[in-house]
PDB file of N, CA, C and O in Angstrom:
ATOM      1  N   UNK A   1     140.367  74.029 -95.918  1.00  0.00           N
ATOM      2  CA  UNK A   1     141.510  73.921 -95.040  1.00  0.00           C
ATOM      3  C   UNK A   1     141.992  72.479 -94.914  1.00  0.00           C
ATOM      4  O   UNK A   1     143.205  72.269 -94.915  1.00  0.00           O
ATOM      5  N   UNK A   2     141.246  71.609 -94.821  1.00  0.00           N
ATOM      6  CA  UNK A   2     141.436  70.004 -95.115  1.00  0.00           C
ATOM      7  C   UNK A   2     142.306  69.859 -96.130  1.00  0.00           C
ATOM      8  O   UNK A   2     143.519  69.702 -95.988  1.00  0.00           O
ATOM      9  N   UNK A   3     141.560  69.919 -97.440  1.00  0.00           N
ATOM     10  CA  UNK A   3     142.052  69.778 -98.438  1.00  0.00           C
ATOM     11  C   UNK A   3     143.793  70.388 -98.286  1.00  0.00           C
ATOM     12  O   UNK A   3     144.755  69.734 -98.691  1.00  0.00           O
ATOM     13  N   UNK A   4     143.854  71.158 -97.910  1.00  0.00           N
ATOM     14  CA  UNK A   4     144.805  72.305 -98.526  1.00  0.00           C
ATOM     15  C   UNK A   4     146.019  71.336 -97.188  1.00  0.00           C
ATOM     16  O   UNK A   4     147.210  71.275 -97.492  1.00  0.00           O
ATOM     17  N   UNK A   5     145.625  70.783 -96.047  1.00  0.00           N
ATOM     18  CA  UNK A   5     146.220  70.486 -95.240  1.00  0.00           C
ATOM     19  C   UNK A   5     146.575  68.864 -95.880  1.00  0.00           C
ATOM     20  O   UNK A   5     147.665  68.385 -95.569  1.00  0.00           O
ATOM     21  N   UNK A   6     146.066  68.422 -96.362  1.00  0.00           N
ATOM     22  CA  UNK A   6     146.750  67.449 -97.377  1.00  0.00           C
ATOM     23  C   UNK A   6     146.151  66.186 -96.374  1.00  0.00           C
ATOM     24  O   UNK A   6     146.869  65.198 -96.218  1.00  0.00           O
ATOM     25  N   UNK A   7     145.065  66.241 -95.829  1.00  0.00           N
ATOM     26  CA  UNK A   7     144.148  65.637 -95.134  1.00  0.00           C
ATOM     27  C   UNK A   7     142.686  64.759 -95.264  1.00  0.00           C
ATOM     28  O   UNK A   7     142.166  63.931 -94.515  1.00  0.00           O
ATOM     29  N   UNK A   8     142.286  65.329 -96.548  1.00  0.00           N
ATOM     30  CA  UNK A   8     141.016  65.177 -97.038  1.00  0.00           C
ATOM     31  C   UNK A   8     140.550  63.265 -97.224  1.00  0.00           C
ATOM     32  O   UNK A   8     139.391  62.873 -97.357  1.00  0.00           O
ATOM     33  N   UNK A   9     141.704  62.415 -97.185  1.00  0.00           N
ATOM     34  CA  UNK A   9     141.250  60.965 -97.164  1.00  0.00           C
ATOM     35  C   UNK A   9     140.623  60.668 -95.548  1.00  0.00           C
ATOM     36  O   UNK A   9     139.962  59.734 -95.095  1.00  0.00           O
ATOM     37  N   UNK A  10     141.093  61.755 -95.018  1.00  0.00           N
ATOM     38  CA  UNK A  10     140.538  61.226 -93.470  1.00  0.00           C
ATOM     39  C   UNK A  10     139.367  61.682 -92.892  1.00  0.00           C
ATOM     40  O   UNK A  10     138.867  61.294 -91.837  1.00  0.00           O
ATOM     41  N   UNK A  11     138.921  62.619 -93.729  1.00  0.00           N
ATOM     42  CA  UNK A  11     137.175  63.195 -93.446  1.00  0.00           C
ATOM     43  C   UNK A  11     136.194  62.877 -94.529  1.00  0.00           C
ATOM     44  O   UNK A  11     136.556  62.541 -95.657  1.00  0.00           O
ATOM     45  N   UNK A  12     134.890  62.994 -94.146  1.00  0.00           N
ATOM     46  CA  UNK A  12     134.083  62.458 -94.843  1.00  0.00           C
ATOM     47  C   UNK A  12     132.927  63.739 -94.561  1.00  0.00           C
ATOM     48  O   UNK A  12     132.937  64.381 -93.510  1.00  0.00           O
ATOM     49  N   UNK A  13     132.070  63.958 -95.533  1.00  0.00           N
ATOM     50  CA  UNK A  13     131.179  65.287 -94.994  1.00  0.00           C
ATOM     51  C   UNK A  13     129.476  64.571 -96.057  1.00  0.00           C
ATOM     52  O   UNK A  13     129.490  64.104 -97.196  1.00  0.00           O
ATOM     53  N   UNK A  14     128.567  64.704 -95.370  1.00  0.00           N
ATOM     54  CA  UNK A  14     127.125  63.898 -95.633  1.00  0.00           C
ATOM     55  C   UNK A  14     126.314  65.150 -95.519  1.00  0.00           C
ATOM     56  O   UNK A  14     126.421  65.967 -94.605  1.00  0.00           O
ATOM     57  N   UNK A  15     125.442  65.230 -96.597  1.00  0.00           N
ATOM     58  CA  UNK A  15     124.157  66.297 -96.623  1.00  0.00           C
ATOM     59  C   UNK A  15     123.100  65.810 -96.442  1.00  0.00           C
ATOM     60  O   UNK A  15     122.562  65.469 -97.496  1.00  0.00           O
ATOM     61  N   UNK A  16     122.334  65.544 -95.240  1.00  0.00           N
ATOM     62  CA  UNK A  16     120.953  64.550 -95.420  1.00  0.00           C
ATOM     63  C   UNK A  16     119.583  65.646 -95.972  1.00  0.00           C
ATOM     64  O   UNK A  16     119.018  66.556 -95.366  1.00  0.00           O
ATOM     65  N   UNK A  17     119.342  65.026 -97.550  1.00  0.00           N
ATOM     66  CA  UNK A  17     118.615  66.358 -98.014  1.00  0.00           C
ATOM     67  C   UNK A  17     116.836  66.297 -96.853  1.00  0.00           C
ATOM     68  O   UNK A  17     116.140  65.378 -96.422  1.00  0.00           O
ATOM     69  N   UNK A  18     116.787  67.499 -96.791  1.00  0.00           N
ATOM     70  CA  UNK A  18     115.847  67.996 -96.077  1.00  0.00           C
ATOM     71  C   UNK A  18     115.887  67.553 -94.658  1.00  0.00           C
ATOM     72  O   UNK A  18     114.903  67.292 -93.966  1.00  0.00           O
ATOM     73  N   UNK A  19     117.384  67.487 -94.234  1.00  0.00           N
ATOM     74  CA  UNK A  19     117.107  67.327 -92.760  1.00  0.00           C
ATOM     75  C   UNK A  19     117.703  68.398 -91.686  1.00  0.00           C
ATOM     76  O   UNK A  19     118.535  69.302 -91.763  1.00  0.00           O
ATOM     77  N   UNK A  20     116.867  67.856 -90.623  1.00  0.00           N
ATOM     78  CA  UNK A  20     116.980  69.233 -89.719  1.00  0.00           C
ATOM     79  C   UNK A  20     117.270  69.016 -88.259  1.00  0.00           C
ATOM     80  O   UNK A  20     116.743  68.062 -87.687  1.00  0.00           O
ATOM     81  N   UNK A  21     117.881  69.643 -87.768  1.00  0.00           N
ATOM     82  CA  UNK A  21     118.113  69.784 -86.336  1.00  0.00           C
ATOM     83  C   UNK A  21     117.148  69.310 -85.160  1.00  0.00           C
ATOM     84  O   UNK A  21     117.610  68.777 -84.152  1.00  0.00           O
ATOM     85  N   UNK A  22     116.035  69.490 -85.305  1.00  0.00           N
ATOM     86  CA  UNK A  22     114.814  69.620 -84.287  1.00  0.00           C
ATOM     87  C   UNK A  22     113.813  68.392 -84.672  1.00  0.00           C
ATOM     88  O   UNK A  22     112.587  68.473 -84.745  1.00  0.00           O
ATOM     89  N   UNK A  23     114.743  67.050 -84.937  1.00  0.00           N
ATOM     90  CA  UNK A  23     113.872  66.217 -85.025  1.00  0.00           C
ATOM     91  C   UNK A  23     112.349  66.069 -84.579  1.00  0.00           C
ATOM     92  O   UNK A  23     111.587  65.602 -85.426  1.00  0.00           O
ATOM     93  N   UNK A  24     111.775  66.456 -83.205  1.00  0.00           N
ATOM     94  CA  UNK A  24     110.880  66.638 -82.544  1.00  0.00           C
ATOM     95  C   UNK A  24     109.748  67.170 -83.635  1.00  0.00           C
ATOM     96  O   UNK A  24     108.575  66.800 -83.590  1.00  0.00           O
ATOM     97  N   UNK A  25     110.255  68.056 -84.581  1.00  0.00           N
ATOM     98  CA  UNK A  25     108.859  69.006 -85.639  1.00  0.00           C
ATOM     99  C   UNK A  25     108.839  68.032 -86.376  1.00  0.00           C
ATOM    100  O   UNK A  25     107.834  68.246 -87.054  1.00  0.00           O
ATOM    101  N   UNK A  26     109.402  66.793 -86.824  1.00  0.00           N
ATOM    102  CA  UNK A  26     109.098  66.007 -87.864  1.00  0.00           C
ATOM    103  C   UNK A  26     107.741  65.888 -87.818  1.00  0.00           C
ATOM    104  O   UNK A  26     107.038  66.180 -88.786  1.00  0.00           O
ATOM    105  N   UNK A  27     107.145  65.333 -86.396  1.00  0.00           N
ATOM    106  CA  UNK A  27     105.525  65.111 -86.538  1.00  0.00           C
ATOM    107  C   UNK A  27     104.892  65.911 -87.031  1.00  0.00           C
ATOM    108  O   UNK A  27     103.917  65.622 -87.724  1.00  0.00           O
ATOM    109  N   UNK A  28     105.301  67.193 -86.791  1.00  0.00           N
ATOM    110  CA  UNK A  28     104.579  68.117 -87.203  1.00  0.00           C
ATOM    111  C   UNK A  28     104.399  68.780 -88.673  1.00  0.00           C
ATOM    112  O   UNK A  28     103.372  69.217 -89.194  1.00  0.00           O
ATOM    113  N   UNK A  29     105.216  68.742 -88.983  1.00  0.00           N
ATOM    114  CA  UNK A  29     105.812  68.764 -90.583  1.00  0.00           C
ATOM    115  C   UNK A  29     106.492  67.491 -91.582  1.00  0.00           C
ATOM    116  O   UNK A  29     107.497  67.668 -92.270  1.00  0.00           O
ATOM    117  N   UNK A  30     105.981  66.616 -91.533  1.00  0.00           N
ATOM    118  CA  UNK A  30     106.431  64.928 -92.161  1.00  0.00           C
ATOM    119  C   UNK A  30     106.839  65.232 -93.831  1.00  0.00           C
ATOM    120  O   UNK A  30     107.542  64.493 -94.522  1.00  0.00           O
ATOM    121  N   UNK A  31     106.307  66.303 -94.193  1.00  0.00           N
ATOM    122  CA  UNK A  31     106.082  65.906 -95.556  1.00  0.00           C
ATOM    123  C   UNK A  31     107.328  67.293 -95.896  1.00  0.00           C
ATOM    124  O   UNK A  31     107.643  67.453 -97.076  1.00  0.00           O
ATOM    125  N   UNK A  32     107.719  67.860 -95.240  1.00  0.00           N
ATOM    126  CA  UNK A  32     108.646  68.894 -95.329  1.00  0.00           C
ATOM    127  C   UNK A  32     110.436  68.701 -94.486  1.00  0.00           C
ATOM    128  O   UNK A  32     111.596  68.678 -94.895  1.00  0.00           O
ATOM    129  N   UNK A  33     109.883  68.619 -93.422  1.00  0.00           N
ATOM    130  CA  UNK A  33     110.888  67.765 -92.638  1.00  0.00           C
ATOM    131  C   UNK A  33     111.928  66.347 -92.839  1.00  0.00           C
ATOM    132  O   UNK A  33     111.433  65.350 -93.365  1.00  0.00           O
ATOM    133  N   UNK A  34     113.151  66.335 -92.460  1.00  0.00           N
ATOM    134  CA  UNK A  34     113.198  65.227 -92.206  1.00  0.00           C
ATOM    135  C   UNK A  34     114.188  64.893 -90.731  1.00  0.00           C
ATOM    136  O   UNK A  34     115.032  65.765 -90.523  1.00  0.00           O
ATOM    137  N   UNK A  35     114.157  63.758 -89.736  1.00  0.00           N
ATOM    138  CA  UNK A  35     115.046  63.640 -88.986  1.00  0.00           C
ATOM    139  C   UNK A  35     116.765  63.160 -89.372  1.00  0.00           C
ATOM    140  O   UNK A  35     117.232  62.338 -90.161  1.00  0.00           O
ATOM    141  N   UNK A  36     117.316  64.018 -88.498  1.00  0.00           N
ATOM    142  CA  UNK A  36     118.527  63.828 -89.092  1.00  0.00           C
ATOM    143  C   UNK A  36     119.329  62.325 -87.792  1.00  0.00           C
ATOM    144  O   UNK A  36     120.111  61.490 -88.246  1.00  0.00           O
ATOM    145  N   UNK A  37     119.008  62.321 -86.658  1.00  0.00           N
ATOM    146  CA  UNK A  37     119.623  61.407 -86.149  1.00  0.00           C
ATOM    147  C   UNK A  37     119.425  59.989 -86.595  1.00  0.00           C
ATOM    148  O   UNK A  37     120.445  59.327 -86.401  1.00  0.00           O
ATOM    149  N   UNK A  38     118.249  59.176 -87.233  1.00  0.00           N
ATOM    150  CA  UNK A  38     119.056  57.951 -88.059  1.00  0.00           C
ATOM    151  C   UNK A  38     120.041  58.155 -89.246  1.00  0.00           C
ATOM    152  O   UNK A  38     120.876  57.276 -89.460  1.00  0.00           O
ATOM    153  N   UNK A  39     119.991  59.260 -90.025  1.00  0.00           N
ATOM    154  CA  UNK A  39     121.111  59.457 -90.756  1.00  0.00           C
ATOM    155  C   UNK A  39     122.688  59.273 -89.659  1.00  0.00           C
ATOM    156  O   UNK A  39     123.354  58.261 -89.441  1.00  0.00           O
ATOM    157  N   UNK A  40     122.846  60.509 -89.219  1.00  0.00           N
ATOM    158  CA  UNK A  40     123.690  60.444 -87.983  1.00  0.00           C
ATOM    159  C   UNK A  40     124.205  59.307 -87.351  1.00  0.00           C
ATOM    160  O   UNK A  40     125.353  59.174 -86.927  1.00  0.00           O
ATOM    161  N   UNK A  41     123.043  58.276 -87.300  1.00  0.00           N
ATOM    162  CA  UNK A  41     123.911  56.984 -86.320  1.00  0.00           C
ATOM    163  C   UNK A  41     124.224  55.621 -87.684  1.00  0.00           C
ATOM    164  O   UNK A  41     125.078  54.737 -87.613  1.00  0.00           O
ATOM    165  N   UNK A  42     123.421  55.810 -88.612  1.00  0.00           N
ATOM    166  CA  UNK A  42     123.889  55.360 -89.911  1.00  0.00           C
ATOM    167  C   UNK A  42     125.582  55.717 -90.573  1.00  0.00           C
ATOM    168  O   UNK A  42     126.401  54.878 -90.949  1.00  0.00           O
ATOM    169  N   UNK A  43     125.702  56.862 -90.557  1.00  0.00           N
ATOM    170  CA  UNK A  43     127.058  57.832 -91.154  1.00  0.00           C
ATOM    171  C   UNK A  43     127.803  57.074 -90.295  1.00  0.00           C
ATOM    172  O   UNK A  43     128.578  56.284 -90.833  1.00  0.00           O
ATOM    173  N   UNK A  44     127.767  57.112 -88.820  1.00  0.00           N
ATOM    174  CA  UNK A  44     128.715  56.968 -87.572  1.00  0.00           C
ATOM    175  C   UNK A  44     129.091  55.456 -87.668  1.00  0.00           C
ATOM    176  O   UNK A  44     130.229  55.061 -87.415  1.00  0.00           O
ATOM    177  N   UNK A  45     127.926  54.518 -88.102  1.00  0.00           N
ATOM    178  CA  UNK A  45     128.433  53.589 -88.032  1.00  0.00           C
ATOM    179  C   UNK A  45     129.329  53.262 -89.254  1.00  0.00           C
ATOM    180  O   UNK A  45     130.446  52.825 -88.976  1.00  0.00           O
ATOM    181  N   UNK A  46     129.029  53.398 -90.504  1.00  0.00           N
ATOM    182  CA  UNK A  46     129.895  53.116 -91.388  1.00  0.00           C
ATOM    183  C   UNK A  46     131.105  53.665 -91.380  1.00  0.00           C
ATOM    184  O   UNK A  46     132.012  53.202 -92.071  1.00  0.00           O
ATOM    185  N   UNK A  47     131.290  54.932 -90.435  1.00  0.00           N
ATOM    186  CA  UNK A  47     132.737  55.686 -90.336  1.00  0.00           C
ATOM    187  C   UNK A  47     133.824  54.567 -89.422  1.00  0.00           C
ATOM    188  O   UNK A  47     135.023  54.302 -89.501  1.00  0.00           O
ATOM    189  N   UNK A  48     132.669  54.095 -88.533  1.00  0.00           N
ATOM    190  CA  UNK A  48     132.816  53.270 -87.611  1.00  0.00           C
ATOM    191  C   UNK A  48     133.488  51.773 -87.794  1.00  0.00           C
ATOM    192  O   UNK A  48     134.470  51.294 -87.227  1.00  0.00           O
ATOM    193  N   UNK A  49     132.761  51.302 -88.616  1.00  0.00           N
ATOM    194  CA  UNK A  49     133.240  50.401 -89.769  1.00  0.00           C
ATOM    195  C   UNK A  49     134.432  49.859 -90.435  1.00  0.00           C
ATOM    196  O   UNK A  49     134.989  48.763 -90.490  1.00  0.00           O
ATOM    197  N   UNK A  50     134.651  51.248 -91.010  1.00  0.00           N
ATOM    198  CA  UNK A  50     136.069  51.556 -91.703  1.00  0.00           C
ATOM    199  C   UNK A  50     136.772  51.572 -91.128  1.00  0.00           C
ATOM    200  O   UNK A  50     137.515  50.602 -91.278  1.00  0.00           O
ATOM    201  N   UNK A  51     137.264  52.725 -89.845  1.00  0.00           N
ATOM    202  CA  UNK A  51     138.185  52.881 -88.777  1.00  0.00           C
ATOM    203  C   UNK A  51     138.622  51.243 -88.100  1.00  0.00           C
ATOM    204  O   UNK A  51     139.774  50.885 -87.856  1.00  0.00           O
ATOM    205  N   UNK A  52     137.628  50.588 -87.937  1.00  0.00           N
ATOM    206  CA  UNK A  52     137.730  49.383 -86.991  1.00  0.00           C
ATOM    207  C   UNK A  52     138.073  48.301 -88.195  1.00  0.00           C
ATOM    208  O   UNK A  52     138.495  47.217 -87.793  1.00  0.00           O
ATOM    209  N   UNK A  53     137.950  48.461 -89.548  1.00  0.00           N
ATOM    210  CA  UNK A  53     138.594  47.539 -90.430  1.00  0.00           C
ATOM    211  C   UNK A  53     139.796  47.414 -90.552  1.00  0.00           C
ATOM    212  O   UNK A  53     140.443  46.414 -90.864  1.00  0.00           O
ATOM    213  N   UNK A  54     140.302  48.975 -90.180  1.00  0.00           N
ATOM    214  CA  UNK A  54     141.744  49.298 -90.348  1.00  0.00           C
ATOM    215  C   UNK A  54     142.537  49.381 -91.486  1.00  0.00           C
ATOM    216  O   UNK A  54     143.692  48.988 -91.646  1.00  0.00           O
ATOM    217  N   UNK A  55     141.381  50.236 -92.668  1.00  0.00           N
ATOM    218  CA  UNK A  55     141.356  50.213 -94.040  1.00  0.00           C
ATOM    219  C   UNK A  55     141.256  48.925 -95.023  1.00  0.00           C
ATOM    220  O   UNK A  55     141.475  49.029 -96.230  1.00  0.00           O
ATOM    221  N   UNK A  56     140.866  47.565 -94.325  1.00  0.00           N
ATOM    222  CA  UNK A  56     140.656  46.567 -94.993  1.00  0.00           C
ATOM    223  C   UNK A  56     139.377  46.714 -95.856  1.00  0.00           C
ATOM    224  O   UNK A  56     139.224  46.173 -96.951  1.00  0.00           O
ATOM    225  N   UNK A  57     138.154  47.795 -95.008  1.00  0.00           N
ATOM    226  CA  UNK A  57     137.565  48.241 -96.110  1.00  0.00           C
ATOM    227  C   UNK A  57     136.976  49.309 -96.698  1.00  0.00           C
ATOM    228  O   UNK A  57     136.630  49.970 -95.719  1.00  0.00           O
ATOM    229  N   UNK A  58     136.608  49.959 -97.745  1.00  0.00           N
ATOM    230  CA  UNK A  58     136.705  50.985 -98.607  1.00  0.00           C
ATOM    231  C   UNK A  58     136.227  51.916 -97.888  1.00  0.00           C
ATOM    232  O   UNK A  58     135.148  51.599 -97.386  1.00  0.00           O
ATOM    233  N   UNK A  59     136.689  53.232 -97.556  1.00  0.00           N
ATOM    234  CA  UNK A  59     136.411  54.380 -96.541  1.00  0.00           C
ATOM    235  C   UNK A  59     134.854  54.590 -97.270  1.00  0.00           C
ATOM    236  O   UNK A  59     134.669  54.709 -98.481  1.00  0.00           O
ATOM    237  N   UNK A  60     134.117  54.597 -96.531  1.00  0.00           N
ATOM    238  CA  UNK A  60     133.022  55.502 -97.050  1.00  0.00           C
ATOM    239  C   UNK A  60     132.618  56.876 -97.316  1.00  0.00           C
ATOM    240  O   UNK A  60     132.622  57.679 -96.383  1.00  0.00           O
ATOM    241  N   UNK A  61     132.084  57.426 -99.114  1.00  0.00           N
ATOM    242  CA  UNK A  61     132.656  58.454 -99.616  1.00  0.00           C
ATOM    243  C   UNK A  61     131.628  59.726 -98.986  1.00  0.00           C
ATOM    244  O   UNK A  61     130.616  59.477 -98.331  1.00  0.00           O
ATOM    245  N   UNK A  62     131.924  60.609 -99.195  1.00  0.00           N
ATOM    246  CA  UNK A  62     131.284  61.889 -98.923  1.00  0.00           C
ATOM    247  C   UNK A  62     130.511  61.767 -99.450  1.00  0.00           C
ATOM    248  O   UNK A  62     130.755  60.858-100.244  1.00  0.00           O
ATOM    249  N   UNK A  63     128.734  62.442 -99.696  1.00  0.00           N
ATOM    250  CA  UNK A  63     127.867  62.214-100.484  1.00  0.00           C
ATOM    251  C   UNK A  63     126.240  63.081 -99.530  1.00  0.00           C
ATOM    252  O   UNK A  63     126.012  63.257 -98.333  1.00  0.00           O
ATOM    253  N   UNK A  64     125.704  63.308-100.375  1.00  0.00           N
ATOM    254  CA  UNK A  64     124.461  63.966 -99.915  1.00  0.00           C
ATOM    255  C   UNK A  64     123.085  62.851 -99.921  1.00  0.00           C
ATOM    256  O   UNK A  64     122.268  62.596-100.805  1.00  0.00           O
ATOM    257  N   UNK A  65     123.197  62.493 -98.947  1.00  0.00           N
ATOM    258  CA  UNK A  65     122.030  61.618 -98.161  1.00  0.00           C
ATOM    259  C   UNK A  65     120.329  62.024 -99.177  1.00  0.00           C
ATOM    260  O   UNK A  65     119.651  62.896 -98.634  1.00  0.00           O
ATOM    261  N   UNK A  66     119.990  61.682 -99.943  1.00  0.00           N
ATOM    262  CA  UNK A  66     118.710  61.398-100.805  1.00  0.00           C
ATOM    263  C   UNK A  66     117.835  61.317 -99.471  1.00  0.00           C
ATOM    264  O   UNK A  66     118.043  60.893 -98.334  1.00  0.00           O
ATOM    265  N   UNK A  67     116.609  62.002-100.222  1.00  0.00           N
ATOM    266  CA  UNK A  67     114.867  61.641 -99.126  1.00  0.00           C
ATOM    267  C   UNK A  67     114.169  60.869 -99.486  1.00  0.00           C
ATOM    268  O   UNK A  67     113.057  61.319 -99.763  1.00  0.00           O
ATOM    269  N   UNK A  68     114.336  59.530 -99.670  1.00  0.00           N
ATOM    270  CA  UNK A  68     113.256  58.276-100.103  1.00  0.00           C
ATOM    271  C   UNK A  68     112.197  58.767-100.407  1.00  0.00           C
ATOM    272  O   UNK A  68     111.999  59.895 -99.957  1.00  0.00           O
ATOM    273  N   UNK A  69     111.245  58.219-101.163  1.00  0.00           N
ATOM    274  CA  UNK A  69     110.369  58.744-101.426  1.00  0.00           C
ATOM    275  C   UNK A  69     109.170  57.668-100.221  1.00  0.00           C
ATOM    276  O   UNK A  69     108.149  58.199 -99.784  1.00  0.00           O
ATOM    277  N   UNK A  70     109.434  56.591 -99.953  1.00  0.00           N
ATOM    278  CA  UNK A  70     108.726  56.023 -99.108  1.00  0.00           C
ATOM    279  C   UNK A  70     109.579  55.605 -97.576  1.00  0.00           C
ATOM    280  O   UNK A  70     110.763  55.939 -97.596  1.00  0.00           O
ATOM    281  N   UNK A  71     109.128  54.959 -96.346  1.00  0.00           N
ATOM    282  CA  UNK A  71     109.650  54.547 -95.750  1.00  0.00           C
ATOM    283  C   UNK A  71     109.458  55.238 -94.833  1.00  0.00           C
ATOM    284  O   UNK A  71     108.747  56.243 -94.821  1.00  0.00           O
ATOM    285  N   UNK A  72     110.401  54.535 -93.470  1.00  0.00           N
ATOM    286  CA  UNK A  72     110.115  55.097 -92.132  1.00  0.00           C
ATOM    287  C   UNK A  72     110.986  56.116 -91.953  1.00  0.00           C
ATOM    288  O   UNK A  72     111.719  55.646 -91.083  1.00  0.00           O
ATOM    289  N   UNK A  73     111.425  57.277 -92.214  1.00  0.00           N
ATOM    290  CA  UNK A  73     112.235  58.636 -92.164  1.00  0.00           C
ATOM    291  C   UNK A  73     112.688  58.783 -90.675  1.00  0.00           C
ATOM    292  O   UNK A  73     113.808  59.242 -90.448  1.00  0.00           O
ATOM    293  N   UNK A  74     111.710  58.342 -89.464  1.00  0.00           N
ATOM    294  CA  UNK A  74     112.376  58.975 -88.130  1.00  0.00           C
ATOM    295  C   UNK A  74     113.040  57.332 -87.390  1.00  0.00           C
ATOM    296  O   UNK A  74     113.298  57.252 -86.189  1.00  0.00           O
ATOM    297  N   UNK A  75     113.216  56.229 -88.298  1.00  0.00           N
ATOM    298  CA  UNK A  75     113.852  54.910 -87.770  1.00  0.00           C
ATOM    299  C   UNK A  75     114.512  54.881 -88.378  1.00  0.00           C
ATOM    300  O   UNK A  75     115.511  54.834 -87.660  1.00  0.00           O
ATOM    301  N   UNK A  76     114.882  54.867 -89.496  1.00  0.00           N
ATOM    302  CA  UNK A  76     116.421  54.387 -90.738  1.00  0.00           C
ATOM    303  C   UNK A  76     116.528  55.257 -91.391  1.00  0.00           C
ATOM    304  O   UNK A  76     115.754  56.214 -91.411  1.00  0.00           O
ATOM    305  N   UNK A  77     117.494  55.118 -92.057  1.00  0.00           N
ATOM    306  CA  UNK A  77     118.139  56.030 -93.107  1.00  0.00           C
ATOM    307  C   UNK A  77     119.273  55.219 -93.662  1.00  0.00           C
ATOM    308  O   UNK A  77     120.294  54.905 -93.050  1.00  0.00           O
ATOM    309  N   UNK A  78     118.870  54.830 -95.274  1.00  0.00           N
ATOM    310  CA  UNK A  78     119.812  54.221 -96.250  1.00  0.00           C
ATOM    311  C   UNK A  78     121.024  55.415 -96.942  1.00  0.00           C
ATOM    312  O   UNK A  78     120.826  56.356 -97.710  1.00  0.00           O
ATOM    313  N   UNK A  79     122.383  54.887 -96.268  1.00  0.00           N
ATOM    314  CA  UNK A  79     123.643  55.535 -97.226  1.00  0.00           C
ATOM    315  C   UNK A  79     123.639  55.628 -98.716  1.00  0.00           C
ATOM    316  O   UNK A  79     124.603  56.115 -99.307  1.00  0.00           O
TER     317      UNK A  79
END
């Protein structure tokens, strides 16, 4: 419907692979799980970014968020 509404430069859509709603089970499941709110405040800020550049710089593209293979999963999350 975006698309078709001739809209699509103004949304952006992110898949964070293996992440889930219920951050809280991460402890419980680490190796299956992942938290999705540092993705979330990562995405927000770079949307954030852009908007407040005032297109001075490059919109950031749609894309499906990768699961590091190392690192802190419930503090950061690299775009």
């Amino acid at each position: 419907l975006i698309r078709k509404a001739g809209q699509s430069a103004l949304h952006r859509y992110y898949l964070v692979e293996g992440g889930n709603h219920v951050d809280q089970l991460y402890d419980v499941f680490p190796t299956l799980l992942r938290p999705i709110l540092p993705c979330y405040r990562a995405d927000f800020v770079a949307l954030e970014e852009w908007v407040e550049s005032m297109g001075a710089k490059p919109a950031p593209a749609s894309t499906t968020v990768k699961r590091p293979a190392s690192g802190d999963l419930a503090n950061g999350c690299r775009l």
